[in-house]
C-alpha positions as CSV (number, residue, x, y, z in Angstrom):
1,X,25.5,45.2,90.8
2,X,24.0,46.2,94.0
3,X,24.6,44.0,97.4
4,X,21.6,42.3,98.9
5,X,20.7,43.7,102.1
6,X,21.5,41.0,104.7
7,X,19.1,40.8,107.7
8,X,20.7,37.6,109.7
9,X,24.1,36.8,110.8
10,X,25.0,33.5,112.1
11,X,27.8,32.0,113.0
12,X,28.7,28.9,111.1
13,X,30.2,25.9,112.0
14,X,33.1,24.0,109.9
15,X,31.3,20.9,108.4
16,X,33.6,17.8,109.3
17,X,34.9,15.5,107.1
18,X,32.2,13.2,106.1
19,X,34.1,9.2,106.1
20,X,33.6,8.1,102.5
21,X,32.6,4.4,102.4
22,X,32.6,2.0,100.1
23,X,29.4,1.4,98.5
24,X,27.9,-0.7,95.4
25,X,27.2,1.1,92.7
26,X,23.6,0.7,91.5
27,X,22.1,0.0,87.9
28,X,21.8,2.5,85.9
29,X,17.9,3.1,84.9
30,X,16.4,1.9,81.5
31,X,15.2,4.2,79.4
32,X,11.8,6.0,80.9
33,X,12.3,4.6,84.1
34,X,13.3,6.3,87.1
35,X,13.8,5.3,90.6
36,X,11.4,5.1,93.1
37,X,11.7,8.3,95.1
38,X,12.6,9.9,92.1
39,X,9.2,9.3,90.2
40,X,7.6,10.4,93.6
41,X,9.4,13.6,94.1
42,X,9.6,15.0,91.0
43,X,5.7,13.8,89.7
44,X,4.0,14.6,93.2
45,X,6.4,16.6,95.3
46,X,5.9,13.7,98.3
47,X,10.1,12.9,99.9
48,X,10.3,9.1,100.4
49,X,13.1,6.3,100.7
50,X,14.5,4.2,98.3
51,X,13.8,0.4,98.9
52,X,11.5,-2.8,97.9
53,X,8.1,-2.1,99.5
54,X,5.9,-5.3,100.2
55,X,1.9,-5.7,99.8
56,X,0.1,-3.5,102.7
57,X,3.0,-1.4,103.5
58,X,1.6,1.9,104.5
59,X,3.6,5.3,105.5
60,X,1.5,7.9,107.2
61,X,4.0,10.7,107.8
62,X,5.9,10.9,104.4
63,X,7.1,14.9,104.0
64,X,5.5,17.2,100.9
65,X,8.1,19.4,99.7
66,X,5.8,20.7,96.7
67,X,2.4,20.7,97.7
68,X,0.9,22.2,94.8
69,X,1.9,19.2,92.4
70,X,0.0,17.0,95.0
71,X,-3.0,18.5,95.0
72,X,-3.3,19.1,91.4
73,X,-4.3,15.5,91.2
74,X,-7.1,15.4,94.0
75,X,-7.6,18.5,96.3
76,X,-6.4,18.1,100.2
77,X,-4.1,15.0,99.8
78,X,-1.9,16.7,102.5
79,X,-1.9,17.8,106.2
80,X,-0.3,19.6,108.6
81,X,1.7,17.9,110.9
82,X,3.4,20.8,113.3
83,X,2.9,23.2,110.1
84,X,4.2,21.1,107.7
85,X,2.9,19.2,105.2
86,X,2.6,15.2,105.8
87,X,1.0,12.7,103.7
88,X,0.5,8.8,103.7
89,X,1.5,6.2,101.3
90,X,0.6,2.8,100.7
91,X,1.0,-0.2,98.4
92,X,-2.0,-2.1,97.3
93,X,-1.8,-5.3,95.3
94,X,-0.3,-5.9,92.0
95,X,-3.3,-5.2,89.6
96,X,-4.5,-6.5,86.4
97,X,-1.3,-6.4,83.5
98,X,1.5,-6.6,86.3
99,X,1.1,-2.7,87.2
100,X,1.3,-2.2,90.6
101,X,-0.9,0.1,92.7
102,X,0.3,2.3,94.8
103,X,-2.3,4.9,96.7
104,X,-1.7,8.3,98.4
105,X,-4.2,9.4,100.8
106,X,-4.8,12.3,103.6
107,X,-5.1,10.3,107.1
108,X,-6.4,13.3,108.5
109,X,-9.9,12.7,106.6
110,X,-10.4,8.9,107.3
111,X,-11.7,9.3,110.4
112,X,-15.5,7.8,109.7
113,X,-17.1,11.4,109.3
114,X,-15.6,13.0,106.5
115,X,-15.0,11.2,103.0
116,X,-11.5,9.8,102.5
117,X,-9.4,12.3,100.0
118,X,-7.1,9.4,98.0
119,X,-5.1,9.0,94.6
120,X,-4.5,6.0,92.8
121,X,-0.9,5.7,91.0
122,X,-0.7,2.7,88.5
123,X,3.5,2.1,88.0
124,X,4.8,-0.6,85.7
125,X,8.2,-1.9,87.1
126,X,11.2,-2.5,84.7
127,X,13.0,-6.2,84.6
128,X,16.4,-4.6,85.3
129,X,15.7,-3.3,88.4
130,X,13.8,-1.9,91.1
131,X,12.7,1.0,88.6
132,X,8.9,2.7,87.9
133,X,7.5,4.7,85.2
134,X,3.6,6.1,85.3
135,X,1.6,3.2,83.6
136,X,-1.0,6.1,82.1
137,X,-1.8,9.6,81.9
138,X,-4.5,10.8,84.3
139,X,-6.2,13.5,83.4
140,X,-5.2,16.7,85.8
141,X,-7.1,19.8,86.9
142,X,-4.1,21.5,87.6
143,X,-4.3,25.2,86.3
144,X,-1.1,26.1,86.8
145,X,0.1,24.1,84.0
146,X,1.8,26.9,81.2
147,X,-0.1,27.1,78.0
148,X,2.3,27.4,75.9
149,X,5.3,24.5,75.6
150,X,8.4,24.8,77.0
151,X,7.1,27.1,80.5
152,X,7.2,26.3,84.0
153,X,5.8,27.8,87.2
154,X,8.4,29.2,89.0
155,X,8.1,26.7,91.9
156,X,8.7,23.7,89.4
157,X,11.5,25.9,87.5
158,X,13.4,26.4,90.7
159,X,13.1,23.0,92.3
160,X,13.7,20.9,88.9
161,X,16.6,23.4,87.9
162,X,18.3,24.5,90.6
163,X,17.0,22.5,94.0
164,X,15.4,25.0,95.9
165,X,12.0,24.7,97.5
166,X,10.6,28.1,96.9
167,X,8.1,29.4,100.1
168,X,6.5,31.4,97.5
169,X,4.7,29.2,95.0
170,X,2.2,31.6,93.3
171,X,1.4,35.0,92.2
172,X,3.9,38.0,91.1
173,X,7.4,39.1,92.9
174,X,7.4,42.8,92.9
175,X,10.7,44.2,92.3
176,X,13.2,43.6,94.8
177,X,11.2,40.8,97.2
178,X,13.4,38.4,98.8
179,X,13.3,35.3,100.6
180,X,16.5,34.0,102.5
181,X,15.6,31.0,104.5
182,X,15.1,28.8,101.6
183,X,15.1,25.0,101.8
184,X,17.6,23.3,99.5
185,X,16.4,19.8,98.3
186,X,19.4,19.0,95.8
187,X,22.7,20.9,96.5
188,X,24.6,19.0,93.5
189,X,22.0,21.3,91.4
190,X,23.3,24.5,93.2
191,X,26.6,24.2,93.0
192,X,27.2,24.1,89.2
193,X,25.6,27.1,88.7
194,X,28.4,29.7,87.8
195,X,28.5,32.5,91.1
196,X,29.5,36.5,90.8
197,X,32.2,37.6,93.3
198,X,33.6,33.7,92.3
199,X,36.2,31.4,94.4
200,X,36.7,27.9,94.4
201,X,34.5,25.6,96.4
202,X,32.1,28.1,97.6
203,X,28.7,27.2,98.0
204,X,25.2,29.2,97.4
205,X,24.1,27.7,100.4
206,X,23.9,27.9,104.0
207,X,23.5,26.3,106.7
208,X,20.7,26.8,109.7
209,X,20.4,25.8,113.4
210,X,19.3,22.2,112.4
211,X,22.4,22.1,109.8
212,X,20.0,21.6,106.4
213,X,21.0,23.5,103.4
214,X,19.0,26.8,103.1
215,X,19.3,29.5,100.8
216,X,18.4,32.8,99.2
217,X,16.5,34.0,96.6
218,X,15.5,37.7,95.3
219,X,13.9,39.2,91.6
220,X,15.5,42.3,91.1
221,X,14.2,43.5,88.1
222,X,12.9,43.2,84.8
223,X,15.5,43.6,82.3
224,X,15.2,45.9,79.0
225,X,14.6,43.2,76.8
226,X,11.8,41.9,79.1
227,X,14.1,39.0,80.3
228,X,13.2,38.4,84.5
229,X,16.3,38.9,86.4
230,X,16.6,36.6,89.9
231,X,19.3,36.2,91.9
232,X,20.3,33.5,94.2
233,X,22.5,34.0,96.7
234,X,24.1,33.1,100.3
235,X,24.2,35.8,102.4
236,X,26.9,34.4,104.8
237,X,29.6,34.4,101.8
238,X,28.6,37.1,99.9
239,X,28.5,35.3,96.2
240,X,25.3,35.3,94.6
241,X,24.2,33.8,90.6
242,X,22.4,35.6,88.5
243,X,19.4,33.6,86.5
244,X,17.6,35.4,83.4
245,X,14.2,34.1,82.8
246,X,11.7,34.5,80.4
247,X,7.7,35.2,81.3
248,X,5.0,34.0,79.3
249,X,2.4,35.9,77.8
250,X,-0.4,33.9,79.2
251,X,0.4,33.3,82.7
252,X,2.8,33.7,85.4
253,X,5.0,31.1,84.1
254,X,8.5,31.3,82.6
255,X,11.5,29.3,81.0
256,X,15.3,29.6,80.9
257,X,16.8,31.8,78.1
258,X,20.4,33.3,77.6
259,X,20.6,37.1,76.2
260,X,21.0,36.9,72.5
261,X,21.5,39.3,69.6
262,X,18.1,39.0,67.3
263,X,19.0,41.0,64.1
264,X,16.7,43.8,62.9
265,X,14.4,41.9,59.5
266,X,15.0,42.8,56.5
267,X,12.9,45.5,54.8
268,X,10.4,42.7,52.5
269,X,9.9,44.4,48.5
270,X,6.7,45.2,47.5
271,X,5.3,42.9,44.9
272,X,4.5,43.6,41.8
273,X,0.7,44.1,40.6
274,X,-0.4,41.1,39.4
275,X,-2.1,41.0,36.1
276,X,-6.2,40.5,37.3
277,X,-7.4,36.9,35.2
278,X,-11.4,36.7,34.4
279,X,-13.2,35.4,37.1
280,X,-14.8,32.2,36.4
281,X,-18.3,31.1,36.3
282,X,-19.7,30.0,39.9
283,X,-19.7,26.2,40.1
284,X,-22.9,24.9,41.2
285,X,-23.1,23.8,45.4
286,X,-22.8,20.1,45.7
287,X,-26.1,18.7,47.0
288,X,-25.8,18.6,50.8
289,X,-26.2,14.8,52.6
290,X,-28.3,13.8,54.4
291,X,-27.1,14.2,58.6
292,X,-27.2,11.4,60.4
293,X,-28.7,11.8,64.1
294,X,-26.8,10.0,66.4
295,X,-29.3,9.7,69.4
296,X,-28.0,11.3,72.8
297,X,-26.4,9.2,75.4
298,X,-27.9,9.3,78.9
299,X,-25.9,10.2,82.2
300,X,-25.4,6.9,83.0
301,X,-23.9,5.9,80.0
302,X,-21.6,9.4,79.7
303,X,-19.6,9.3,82.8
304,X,-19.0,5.5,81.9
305,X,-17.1,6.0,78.6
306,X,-15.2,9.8,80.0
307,X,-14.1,8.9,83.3
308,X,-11.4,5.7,83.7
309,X,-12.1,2.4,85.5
310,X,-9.8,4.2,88.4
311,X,-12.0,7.0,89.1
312,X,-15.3,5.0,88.2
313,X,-15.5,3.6,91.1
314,X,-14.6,6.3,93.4
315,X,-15.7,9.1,95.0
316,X,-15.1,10.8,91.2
317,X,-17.7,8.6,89.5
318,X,-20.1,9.3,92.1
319,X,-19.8,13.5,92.0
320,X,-19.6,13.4,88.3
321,X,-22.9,11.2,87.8
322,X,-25.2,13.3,90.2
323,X,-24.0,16.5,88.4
324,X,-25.0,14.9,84.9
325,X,-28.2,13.8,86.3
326,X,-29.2,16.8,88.5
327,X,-27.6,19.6,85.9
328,X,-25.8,21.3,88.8
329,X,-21.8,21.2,88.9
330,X,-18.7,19.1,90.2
331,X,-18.4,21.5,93.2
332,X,-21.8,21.2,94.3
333,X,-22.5,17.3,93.9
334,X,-19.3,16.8,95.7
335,X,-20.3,19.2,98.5
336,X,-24.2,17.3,98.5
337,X,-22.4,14.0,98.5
338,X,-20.1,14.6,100.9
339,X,-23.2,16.3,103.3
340,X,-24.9,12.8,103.0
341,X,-21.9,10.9,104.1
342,X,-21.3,13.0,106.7
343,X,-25.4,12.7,107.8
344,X,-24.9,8.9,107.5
345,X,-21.7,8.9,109.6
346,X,-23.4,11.0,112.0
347,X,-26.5,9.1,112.2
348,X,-24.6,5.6,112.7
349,X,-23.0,6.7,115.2
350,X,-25.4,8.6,117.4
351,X,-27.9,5.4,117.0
352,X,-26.0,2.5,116.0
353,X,-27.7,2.0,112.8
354,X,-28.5,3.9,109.4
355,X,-30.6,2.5,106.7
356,X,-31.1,3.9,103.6
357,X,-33.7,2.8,100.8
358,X,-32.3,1.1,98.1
359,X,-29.3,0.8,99.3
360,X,-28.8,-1.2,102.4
361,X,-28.4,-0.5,106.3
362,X,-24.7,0.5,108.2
363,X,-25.3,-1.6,111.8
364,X,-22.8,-0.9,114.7
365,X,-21.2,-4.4,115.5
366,X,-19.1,-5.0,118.5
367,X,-16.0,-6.3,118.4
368,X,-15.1,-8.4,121.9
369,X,-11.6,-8.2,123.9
370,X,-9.0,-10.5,122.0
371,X,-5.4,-11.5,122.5
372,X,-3.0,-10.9,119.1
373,X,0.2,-12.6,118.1
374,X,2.4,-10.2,116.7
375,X,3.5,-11.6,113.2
376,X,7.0,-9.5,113.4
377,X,8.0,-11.7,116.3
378,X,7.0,-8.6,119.3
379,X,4.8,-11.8,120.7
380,X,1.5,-11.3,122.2
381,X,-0.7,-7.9,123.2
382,X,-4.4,-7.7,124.0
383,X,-6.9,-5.2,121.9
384,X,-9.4,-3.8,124.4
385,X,-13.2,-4.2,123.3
386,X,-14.0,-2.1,120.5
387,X,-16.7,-1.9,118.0
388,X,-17.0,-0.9,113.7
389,X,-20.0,-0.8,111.5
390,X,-20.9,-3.3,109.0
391,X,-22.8,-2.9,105.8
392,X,-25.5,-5.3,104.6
393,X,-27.0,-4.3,101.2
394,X,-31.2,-3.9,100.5
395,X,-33.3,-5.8,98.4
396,X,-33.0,-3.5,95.7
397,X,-29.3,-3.2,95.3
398,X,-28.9,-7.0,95.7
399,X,-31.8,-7.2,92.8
400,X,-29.8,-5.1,90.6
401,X,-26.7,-7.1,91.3
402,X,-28.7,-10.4,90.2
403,X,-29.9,-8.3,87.2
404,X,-26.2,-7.0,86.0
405,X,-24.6,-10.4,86.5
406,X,-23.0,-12.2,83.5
407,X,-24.3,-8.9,81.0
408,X,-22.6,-6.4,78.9
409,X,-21.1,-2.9,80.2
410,X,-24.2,-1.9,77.4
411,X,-26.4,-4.6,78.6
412,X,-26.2,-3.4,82.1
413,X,-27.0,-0.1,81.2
414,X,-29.8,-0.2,79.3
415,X,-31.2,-3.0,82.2
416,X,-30.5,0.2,84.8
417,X,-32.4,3.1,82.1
418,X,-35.4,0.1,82.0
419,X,-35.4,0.4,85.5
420,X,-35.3,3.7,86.1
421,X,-38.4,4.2,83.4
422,X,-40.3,1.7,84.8
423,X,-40.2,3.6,88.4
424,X,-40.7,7.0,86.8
425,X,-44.1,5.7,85.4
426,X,-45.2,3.8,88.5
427,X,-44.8,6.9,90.5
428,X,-47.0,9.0,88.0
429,X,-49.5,6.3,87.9
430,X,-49.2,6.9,92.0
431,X,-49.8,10.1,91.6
432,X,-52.5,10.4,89.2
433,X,-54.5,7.4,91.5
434,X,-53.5,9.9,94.8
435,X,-55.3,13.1,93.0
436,X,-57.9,11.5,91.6
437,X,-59.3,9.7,95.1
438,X,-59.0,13.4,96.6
439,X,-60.9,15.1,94.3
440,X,-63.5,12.2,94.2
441,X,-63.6,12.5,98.2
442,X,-63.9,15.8,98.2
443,X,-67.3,16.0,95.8
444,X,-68.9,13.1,97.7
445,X,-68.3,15.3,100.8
446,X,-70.3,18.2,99.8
């Protein structure tokens, strides 16, 4: 085997004994839990700490190791923070069925102008302990989930398998790219893997300036049976592993797979000529039934029954009803409806006040100079004067809120389609009334 070309030489410091103390050892997890930062990190690549977290507690800065995971559930749930990605985390209250709610959210876009980017995660909590599991399946518009069972992208392969946090999370190695400076999230997971060049207690890691566990990784070729070759390797010691991957035939995507012998198939015998029977007489076609029409369900109605009560009522609900009713797509209404909040915001804030027909009117409100008594025990600190907006709803929308109140999810919406025929045909009648007093105008002119 070839060496790998090394390109940095460091000197490394002796790690010193770490002092072992004594600590309890903690439950071991039911079966489909997991632990807390566990269920974080490996469903949405977001790095937190272990512990009870109360109602309200909200983390701002919490490091994303695996950035694509995260935003294959909402796009932008991440910022840069010094280029690297942060995110924020916080708990909500315990819903409906004992689940509790937990919401991750970009800071970055809460700033009153653009429209907050969040995620709702719904976690049921085992009896035995402080453990999690997902309470459903959300529906994900991640494409770079394999097609065929058993694959992984090489990002997830690497991080769930061996630890590493690959900088390169997307498109094809060419033969012979390398990356050294590799983060290592889980160094139990690197050391069991069997190392050329082998002696005891070496490692396939490294350690940088800041002394965190960094790492190498190369593809050096494609093997004759069409098995991926990698290598992962620390330069410093000169050991390296070798990992044989398989590619799938769909996407870049791949799985783990040993060499193994696959025999040649038999040659199969050729059958014998079957003797040819006399073809039967054509049975006579069945007469057909009648088809029942079921009658199309409006917009309204659609998005109700296919999107979840989560993303109803969220910024989800509202993209994927104007796209139903204006026949455009999800790209578009979101970029239309995230225009008009940004006009709104805008507006407010330039004026003090927005009001929009049928909906109600955002009024700047200020907020006086007050003294605040820590509830932590830091004591007292003053806020300076300040000022937010309020929002007091029309005529119309508190009309439809009387109308809905104490009815049906199909009650309501057939009160909403009533409503919306009704204004279709006043406006027509509008119209009609409009042309016809121009034209009569214009004859009694000449």
């Amino acid at each position: 085997m070839k060496k790998i070309p090394i390109t940095k030489k460091k000197t490394i410091k002796k790690q010193k004994a770490q002092r072992v103390s004594t600590v309890e050892v903690s439950p071991a997890a039911p079966d489909g839990f997991r632990s807390f930062a566990d269920l974080f990190l490996e469903d949405f690549g977001i790095q937190i700490s272990e512990g009870e977290w109360a109602e309200g507690d909200c983390r701002e800065d919490l490091p994303v190791i695996d950035a694509a995971k995260l935003n294959s559930f909402e796009n932008n749930l991440c910022y840069a923070e010094d280029s690297y990605p942060v995110t924020g985390l916080e708990r909500g209250s315990v819903e409906s069925g004992d689940n509790y709610c937990f919401v991750i959210y970009n800071p970055a876009t809460v700033d009153g102008v653009n429209a907050a980017v969040y995620f709702e995660v719904l976690l049921t909590k085992s009896d035995a302990g402080y453990f999690f599991k997902r309470a459903g399946v959300e529906d994900s518009p991640d494409a770079s989930v394999p097609s065929e069972e058993g694959y992984r992208t090489l990002a997830d392969l690497f991080l769930e398998d061996f630890g590493i946090q690959l900088t390169k999370t997307e498109g094809e190695w060419t033969n012979g790219e390398w990356h050294e400076w590799l983060p290592v999230v889980d160094t139990n997971k690197l050391n069991v893997l069997p190392v050329t060049n082998y002696s005891p207690q070496t490692d396939l890691f490294f350690l940088d300036d800041s002394s965190a566990a960094v790492t190498g990784v190369q593809f050096d070729s494609v093997t004759e049976t069409g098995l991926y070759h990698f290598l992962i390797y620390n330069p410093r010691a000169d050991i390296w592993a070798d990992i044989l991957l398989i590619k799938s035939t769909t996407d870049y995507s791949f799985k783990r797979t040993e060499p193994e012998y696959i025999p040649e198939p038999e040659p199969t015998p050729t059958p014998e000529p079957v003797p040819s029977e006399p073809i039967p007489p054509p049975t006579p076609e069945p007469t057909p039934e009648p088809v029942v029409v079921i009658p199309a369900k409006s917009a309204l109605e659609e998005v109700y029954t296919t999107l979840t009560a989560q993303k109803l009522c969220t910024i989800v609900g509202l993209r994927t009803l104007l796209a139903k009713e204006q026949g455009i797509s999800i790209k578009e209404a979101k970029s239309r409806i995230t225009a008009v909040f940004k006009a709104v915001s805008d507006i407010s804030a330039l004026s003090g006040m927005s009001s929009l027909y049928g909906l109600g009117v955002f009024r700047q409100q200020k907020v006086k100079a007050r003294t605040v008594v820590s509830n932590l025990g830091y004591g007292k600190y003053k806020l300076p004067r300040s000022s937010k907006f309020v929002f007091k709803p029309g005529k119309i929308l508190k009309a439809k809120m009387a109308m809905c109140t104490g009815k049906t999810t199909a009650q309501i919406i057939t009160t909403l389609q009533n409503l919306d025929t009704i204004k279709a045909a006043k406006s027509t009648v509008r119209k009609a009334t409009r042309k016809k007093a121009i034209k009569k105008s214009g004859m009694s002119g000449k």
